[in-house]
N, C-alpha and C positions, 0 to 999 in steps of 0.2 A: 348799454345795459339798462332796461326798464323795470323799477321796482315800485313796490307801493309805499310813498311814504306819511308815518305815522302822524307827524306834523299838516296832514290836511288832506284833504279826498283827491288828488289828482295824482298821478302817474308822474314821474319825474325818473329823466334819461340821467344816468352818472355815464363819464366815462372812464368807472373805475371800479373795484369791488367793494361793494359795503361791506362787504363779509371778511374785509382782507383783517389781517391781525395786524396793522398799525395803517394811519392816517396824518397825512401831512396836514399844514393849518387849513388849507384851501382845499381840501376834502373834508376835514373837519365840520370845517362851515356849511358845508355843503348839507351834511347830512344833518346840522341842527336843525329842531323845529322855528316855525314862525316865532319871531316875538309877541306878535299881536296874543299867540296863545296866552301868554303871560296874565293878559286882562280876562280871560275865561276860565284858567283853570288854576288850582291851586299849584304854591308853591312844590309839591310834594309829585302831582301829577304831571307837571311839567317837566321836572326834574327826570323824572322816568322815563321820556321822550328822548332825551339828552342823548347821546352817543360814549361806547365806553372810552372818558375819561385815559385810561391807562394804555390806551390805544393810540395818544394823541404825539406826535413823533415831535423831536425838537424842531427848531429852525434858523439857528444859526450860520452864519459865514465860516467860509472855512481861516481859519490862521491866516496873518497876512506874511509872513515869511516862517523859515525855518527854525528861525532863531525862534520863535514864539512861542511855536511847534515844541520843541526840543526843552525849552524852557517849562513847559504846560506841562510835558511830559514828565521830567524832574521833578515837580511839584507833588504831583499825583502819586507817581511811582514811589517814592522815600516817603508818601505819609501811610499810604497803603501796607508798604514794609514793614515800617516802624509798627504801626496798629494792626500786624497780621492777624494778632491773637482774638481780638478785638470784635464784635458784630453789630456794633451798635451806633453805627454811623454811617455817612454817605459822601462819596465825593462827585462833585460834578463838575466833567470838563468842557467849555465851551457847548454848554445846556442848560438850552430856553428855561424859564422860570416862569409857570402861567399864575399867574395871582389874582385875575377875573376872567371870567367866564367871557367878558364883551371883550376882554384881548384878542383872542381869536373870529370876531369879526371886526376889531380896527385895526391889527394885526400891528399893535402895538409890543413887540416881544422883547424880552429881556432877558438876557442869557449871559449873568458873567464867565468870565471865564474860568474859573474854577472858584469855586463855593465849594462849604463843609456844613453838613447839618449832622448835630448829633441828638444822641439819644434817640435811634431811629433803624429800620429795619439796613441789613448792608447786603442791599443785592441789587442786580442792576433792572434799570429805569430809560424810556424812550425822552423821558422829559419827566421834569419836576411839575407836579400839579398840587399846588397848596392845599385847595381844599379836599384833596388826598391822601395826605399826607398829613392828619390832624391839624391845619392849620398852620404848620412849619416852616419858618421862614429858616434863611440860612445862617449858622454862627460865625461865619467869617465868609466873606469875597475876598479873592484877588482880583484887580485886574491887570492883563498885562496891554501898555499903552502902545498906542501906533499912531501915526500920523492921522489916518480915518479917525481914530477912538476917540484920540487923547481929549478931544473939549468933552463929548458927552462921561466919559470915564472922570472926568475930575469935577464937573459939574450936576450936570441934570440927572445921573446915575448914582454920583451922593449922596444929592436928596432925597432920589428914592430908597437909596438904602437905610437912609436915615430916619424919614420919616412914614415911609410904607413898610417897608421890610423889618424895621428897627431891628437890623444885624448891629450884633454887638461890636465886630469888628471890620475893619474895612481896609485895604492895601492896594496900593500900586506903584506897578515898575516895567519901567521902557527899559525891555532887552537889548537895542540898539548898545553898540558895546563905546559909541562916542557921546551917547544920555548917562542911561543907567542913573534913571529918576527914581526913586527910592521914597517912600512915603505912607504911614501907615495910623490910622487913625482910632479912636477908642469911643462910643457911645456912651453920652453922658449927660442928663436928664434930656434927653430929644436931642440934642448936636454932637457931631464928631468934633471931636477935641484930637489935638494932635500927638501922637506917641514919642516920647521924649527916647533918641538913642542913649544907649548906654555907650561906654567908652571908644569899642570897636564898630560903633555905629548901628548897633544890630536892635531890632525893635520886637518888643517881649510884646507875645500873644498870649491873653490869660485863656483864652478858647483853645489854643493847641497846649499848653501848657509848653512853650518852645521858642526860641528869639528868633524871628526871621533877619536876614541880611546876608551881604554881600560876597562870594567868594570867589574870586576876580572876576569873571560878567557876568555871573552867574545866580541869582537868589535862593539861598539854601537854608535847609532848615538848623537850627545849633539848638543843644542841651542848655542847661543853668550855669553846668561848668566851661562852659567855649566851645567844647567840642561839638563838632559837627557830626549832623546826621547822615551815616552814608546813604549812598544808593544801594540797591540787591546788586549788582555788579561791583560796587567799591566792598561790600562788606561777603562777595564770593573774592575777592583777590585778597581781601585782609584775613582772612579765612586760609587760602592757602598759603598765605607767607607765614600764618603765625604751625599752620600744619608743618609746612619746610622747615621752619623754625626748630619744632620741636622736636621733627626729624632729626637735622645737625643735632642735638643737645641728644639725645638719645646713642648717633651715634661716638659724636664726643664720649660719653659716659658710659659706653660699650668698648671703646678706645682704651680709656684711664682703667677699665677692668682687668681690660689685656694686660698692657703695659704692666699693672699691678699682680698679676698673677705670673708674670714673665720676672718681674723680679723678686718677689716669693720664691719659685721655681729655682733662680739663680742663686738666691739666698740659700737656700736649703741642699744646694751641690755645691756652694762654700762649703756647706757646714758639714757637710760629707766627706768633702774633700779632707779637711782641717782633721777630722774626725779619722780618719786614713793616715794621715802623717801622724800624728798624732802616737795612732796604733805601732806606725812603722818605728817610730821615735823609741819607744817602749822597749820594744823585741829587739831595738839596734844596743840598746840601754843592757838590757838584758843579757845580749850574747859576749856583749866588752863584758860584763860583771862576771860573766862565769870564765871570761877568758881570766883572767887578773887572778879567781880564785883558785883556776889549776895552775899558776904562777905563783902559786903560797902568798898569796895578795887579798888583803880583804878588801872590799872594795868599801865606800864609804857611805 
């Protein structure tokens, strides 16, 4: 495909649509203008030449196992849940994080695996683009470690969370269920300082307002008071047991009604009954008394 591009007077072949509604980085770059423009026209003009931003797709790897996968997905799913009500925030799974413009020609990308940014629109995103997004860095990373990851993820990925991103929190944990490395850190004047566990080992996030930690291999979220945050599957199954629940107790106390009305019932053909002999007792009483008195007998 031959189009004219606005970055300089010559014709330039893509073999791809520029028109397409999202771009990989290596499309991206494609259709930026010259740098050189930079030295001729204004910041403001040049800017304008730019390609749309919002257009611009992540480029992450995919999960290196299932476990990661599954894990990523836990993450996501129970905060999404929990924050249904919620629109004022963002979650990002294994997506790129573009924080300069020249990333995408050194193809320098950064994508944790799940970041939370709040106070921000909640809809979904091909990639995070900072300066899209008022300047917004993320208030919390995970990342989850892998053999690949783990040096960049506990080192040179710090850093930048530290001192580029200045995310106020920062986390990681090897799903591996013979690691299960656990570690979660707190921003404190420019350095991560380390987050001290509480008893059951669980490490409190003042960004989710929630203690992360461990539920046999699992990383889940807990409340203040211990208890854990379900998943939309744990809390449709606690949902119909406590339904069943109420059912049994319902028909218990539909049960105890009977029962109670069965002996009412039975009480009341005593009292019938008694009420009957009672009468016959009377009339029996009765008929001896008149016998006695035509026997010149008064009775007493």
């Amino acid at each position: 495909m031959v189009v004219s591009n606005l970055s300089s007077k010559d014709s330039v072949t893509y073999d791809f649509d520029p028109n397409a509604a999202s771009f990989s980085p290596a499309q991206f770059e494609a259709l930026m203008p010259d740098p050189k423009l930079r030295e001729t026209l204004s910041p403001e003009d040049y800017a304008a030449l730019m390609p749309d931003w919002s257009r611009l797709e992540s480029d992450e790897p995919e999960m290196e196992s299932s476990q990661h996968y599954m894990q990523l997905l836990l993450l996501v799913s129970c905060l999404e849940y929990l924050w249904r009500d919620r629109l004022d925030f963002f979650i990002g799974a294994n997506l790129t994080i573009y924080y300069s413009p020249d990333q995408v020609k050194t193809r320098d990308y950064r994508g944790p695996d799940f970041f939370l940014v709040k106070n921000t629109e909640h809809k979904p995103r091909r990639s995070w683009v900072i300066w899209e997004e008022n300047d917004q860095f993320p208030n919390v990373i995970i990342e989850l470690l892998s053999p690949s990851t783990k040096g960049a993820d506990r080192n040179p990925k710090k850093v930048l969370y530290a001192e580029t991103f200045k995310t106020p929190e920062y986390f990681w944990f090897d799903p591996d269920p013979e690691k299960l490395e656990f570690k979660g850190f707190r921003l404190v004047d420019g350095q991560y300082v380390a987050i001290v566990p509480n008893a059951q080992g669980h490490l409190w996030s003042e960004e989710l307002g929630l203690f992360l930690g461990l539920e046999g291999v699992k990383l889940r979220y807990f409340y203040l008071t211990g208890a854990i945050v379900r998943t939309p599957e744990e809390e449709a199954i606690q949902l119909a047991a406590d339904v069943d629940q109420q059912l049994r107790l319902i028909d218990q106390q539909r049960l105890l009604a009977e029962q109670a009305s069965q002996r009412a019932e039975q009480a009341s053909q005593h009292a019938e009954q008694a009420s009957q002999r009672a009468e016959q007792e009377t009339a029996r009483a009765d008929r001896l008394a008149e016998q006695l008195r035509s026997l010149g007998i008064e009775p007493e």
